[in-house]
N, C-alpha and C positions, 0 to 999 in steps of 0.2 A: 491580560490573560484573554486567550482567545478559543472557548470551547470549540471542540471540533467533529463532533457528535451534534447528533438530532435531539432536539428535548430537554438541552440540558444535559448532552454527554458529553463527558471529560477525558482526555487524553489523559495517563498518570501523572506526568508532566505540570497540568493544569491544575490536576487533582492535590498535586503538592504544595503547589501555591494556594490555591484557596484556604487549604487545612492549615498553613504555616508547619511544614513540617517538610520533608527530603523523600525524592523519589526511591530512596534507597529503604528508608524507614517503612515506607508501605509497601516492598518487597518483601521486608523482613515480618511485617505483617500477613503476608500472604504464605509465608513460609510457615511462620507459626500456627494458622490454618484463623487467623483472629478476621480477617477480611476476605469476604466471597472475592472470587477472579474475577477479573472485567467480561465483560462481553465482547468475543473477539469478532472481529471483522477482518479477514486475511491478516496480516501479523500486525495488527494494531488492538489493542485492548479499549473499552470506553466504559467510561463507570458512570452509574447512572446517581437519582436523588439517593437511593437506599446506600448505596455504597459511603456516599458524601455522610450522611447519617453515622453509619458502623464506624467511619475512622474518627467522627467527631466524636463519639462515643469513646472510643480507645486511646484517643489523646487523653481525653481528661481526667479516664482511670488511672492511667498514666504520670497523671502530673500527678495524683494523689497520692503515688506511690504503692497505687499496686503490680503488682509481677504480672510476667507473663501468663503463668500459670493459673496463677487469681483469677486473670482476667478470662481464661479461658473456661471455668469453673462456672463465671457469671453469666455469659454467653448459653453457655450449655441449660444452664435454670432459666435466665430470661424464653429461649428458644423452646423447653420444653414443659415448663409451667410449675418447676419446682418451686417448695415453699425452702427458705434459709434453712427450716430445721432439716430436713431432709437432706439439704449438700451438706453441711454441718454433719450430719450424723455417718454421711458416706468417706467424708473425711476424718472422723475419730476411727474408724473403720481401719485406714489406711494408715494410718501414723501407729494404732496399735500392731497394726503388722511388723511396719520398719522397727520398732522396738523392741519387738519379740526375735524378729528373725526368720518368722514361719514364711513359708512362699507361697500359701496357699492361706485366703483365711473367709471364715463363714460369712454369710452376709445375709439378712430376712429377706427374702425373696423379692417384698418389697420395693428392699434397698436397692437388689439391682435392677428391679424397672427405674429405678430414680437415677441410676447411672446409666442406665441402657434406653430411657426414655422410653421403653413400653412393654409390656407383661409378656417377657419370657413365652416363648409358644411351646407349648404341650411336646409337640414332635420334636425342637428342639432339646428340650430339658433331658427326653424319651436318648437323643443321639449323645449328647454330654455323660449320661446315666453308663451308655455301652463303652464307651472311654474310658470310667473313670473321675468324670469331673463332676458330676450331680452325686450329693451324698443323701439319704434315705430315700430312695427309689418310691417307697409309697406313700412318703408325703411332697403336697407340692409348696409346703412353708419353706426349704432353704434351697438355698442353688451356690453347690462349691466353686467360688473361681481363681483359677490361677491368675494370681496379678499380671503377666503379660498380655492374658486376654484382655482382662479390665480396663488395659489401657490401649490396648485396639481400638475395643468398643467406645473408651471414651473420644479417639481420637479421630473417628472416623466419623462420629456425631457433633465435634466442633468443624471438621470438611461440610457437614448438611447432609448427608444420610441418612435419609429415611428409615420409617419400621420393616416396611417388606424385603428392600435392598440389605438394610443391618441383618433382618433375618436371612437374609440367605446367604450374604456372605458369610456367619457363622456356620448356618449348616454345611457350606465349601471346607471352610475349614475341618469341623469335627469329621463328616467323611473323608477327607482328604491324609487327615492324620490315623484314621483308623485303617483305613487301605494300606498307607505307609508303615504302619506298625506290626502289620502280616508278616515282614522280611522279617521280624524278628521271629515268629513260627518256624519258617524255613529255617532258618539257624537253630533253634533248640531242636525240631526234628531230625537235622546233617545232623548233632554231633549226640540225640539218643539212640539215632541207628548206628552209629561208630562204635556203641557200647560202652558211652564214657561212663562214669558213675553220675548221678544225680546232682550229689552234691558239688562236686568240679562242674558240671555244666551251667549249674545256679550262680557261682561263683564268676565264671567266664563271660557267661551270656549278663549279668548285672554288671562287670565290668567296663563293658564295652558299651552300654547305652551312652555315657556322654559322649563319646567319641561320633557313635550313631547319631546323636542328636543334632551335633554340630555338623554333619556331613548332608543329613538332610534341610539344613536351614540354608545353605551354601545351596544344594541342588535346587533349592522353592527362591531363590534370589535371582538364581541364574536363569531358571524356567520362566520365571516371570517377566525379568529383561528380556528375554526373547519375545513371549508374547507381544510385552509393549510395543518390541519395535517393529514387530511384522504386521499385525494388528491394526497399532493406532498412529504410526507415526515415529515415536522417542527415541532419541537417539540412543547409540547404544551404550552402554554403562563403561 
């Protein structure tokens, strides 16, 4: 094996040998967001000691048989100083959802700094409250979250994102979806000035959200592939 980096940096390549494991497995590693990316130098990647560390870490949860998912849960508490009770308790949290069926379920405020690695900001909770998503407005003990957020957040803090970056891409979002959700105004205003009745327009305009819902996740897929590729580079989808 013959490092090809300064320091002690590794080609993936070398990195697979060392660890005893397939350049493929630590893509799939990278995919699941369980190992930070190399440091690229023109299109060659090089991983340095911390890297060799994180995969030697993942193999042997690995052998133990724990999951992917486990092992990203550990990551997330090692990384942000949880104690077992606290992921433990964000995970009864989560499996009493999938039980129930509810898609939306409370959590102590708490809990989702322990899922979100750090206390909720005032002006947030304030932008969640104008949505919809924050339930008793004048207390700051619960923060309602929709499980696909939940798993934004968690998934964007096993990538390494920070508090101020995690805040703000939250606040993107709840602006983003409250700007969006004006077209539904326009639509209830076209069809109260048509003189339909109340009740038909309640009817019509609740009917048509999912169809909305799903029209705007297709337009934020599309707009974002664009950006990536005019922007940063990526190819296009």
């Amino acid at each position: 094996m013959t490092p090809a980096g300064s320091g002690g940096e590794l080609r993936i390549e070398d990195l697979a040998d060392l660890a005893g494991t397939t350049v493929r497995n630590i893509r799939v590693y990278h995919e699941r967001g369980l190992l930070p990316p190399p440091e690229r130098r023109g299109r060659t990647g090089y991983y340095g000691p911390e890297h060799q560390r994180r995969l030697a870490l993942i193999l042997r949860l690995l052998d133990r048989g724990y999951t992917f998912a486990t092992i990203e849960e550990l990551l997330i508490a090692q990384r942000h100083g949880f104690t077992l009770t606290e992921l433990l308790e964000v995970e009864s949290v989560r499996a009493e959802r999938r039980t129930t069926g509810t898609r939306r379920r409370r959590l102590p405020r708490g809990g989702v700094g322990a899922v979100a690695g750090f206390e909720l900001r005032e002006e947030l909770l304030d932008q969640g409250s104008a949505i919809g998503l924050v339930s008793e407005t004048t207390s700051a003990d619960h923060f309602l979250a929709d499980d696909y957020m939940y798993k934004l957040f968690r998934d964007l803090l096993v990538l390494g994102v920070d508090e101020e970056a995690l805040d703000g891409i939250g606040r993107c979002f709840m602006e983003g979806q409250s700007t969006a959700a004006e077209a539904i105004e326009v639509l209830v205003q076209t069809l109260q000035k048509s003189g339909m009745d109340q009740s038909v327009i309640e009817k019509r305009v609740t009917g048509i959200l999912p169809g909305a819902g799903a029209a705007a996740r297709l337009i934020f897929l599309s707009a974002a592939q664009t950006l990536l590729t005019e922007r940063y580079g990526f190819p296009k989808g």
